[in-house]
C-alpha positions as CSV (number, residue, x, y, z in Angstrom):
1,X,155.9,94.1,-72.0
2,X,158.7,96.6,-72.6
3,X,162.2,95.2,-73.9
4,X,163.9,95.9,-70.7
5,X,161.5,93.5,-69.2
6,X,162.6,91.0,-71.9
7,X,166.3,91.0,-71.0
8,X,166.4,91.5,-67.8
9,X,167.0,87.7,-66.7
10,X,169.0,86.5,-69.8
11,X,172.2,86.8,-68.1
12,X,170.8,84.7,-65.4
13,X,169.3,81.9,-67.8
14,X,172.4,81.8,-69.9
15,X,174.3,81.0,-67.0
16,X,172.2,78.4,-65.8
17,X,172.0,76.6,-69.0
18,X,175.6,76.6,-69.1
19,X,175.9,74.9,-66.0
20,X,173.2,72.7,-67.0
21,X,174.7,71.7,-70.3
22,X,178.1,71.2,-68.8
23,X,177.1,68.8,-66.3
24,X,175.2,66.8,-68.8
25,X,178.6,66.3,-70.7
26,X,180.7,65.2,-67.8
27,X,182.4,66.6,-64.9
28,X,185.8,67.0,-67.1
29,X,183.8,69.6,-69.3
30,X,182.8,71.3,-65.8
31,X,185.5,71.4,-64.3
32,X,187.7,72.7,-67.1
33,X,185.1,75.8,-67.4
34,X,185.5,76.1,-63.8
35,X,189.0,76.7,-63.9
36,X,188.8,79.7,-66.1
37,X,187.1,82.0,-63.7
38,X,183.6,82.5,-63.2
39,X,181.0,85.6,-63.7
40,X,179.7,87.1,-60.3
41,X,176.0,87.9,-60.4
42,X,174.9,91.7,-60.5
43,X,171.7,93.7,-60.4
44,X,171.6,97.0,-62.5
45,X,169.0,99.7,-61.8
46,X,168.4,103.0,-62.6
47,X,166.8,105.5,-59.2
48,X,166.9,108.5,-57.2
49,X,167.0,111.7,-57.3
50,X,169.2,113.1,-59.5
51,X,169.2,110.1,-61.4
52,X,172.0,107.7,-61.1
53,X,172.8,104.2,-62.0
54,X,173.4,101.7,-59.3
55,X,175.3,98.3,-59.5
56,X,175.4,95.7,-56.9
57,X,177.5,92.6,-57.4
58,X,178.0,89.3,-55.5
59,X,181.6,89.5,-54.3
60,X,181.1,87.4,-50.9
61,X,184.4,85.5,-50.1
62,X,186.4,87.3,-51.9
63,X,188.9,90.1,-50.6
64,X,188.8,93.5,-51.8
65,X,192.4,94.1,-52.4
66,X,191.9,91.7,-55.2
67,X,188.7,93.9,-56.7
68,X,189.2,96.4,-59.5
69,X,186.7,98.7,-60.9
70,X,186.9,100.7,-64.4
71,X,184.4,103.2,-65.9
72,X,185.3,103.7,-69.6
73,X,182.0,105.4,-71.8
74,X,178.7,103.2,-71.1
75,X,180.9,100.7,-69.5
76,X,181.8,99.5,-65.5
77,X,184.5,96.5,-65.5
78,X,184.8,95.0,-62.1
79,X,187.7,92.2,-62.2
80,X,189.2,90.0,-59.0
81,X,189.5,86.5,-58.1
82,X,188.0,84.4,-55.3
83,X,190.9,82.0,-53.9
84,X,190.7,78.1,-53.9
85,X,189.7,76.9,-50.9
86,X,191.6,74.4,-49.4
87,X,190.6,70.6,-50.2
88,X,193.4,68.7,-48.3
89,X,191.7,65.8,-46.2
90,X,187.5,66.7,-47.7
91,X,185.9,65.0,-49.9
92,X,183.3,67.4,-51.8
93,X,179.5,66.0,-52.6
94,X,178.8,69.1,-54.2
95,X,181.1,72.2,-55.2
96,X,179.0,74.9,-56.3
97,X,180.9,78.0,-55.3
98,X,182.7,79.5,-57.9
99,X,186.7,80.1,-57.7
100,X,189.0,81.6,-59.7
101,X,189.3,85.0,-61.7
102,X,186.3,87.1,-63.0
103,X,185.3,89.8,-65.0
104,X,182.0,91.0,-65.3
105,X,181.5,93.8,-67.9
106,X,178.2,95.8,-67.2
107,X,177.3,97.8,-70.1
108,X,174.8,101.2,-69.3
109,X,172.0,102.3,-72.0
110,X,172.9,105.9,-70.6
111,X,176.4,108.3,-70.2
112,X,177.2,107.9,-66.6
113,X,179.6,110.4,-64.8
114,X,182.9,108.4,-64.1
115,X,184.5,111.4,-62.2
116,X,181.3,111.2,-59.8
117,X,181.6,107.5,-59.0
118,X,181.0,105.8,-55.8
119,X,181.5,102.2,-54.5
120,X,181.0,100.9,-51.0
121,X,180.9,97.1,-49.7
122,X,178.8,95.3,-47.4
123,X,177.8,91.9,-46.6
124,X,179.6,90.7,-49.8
125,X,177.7,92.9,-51.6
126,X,179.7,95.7,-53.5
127,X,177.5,98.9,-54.7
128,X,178.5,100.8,-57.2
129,X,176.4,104.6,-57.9
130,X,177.6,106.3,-61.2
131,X,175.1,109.8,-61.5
132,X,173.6,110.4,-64.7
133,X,176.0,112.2,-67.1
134,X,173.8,115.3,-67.8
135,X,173.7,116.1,-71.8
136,X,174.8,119.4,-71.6
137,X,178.0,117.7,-69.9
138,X,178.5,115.8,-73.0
139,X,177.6,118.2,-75.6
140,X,180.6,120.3,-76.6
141,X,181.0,122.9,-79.2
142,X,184.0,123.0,-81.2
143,X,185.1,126.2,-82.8
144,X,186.7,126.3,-86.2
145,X,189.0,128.5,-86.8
146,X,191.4,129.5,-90.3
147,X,194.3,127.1,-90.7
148,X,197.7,129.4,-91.5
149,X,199.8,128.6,-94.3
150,X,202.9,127.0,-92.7
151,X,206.0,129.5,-93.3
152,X,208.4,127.8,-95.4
153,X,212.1,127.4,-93.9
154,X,214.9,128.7,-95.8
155,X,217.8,125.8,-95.9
């Protein structure tokens, strides 16, 4: 079994023990979490041909004037906020739809091409492709050249 395989639902797990663990400790503890924002879920993959990473995330409900993306190095930020729903006159059994602000950091095990980037949405599901950064792309020589004495000013 390779590491990848490993890791790949820990994200997952982690946030179901959360919410497991929270509940266990009262609905205060919950409910105070809750109130902080949540984490959307996402799927990371690598296919095609060239190569390119791809990114889906769970955004359903939530209005794409309030999503932001970022590529900085190995990493895709996608930040927003899901509004409260109204409760005026309901009385909830179960609230399990997360509200609030998120950011969910995804962080690549290869150099993506930010300038290359493409994100489309559909169903609730946004897609994000990055291409491959190719290593030539990031390899860069740097001459060296003589420094020159700095002339000195008369004053």
């Amino acid at each position: 079994m390779s590491e990848r395989d490993l890791f790949a639902n820990f994200a997952r797990m982690r946030r179901e023990m959360d919410e497991m663990l929270s509940g266990s400790w009262g609905r205060a503890t919950y409910v105070g979490r809750r109130s902080t924002g949540f984490s959307p879920n996402v799927d990371v993959y690598y296919s095609g041909d060239p190569q390119r990473a791809v990114v889906k995330c769970d955004l359903s409900g939530i209005d794409l004037s309030t999503v932001g993306i970022e590529v900085s190095g190995r990493q895709l930020t996608i930040v927003g906020e899901r509004p409260v729903q109204e409760t005026e006159g309901r009385v909830y059994q179960q609230v399990e739809i997360p509200t609030g602000p998120f950011r969910h950091v995804v962080e690549f095990q290869v150099d993506v091409d930010s300038d290359r980037a493409n994100a489309t949405y559909e169903d609730g599901v946004l897609r994000v492709e990055l291409p491959l950064r190719d290593e030539s792309e990031v390899t860069r020589r740097v001459p060296v050249g003589r420094s020159r004495k700095p002339r000195e000013i008369d004053g």
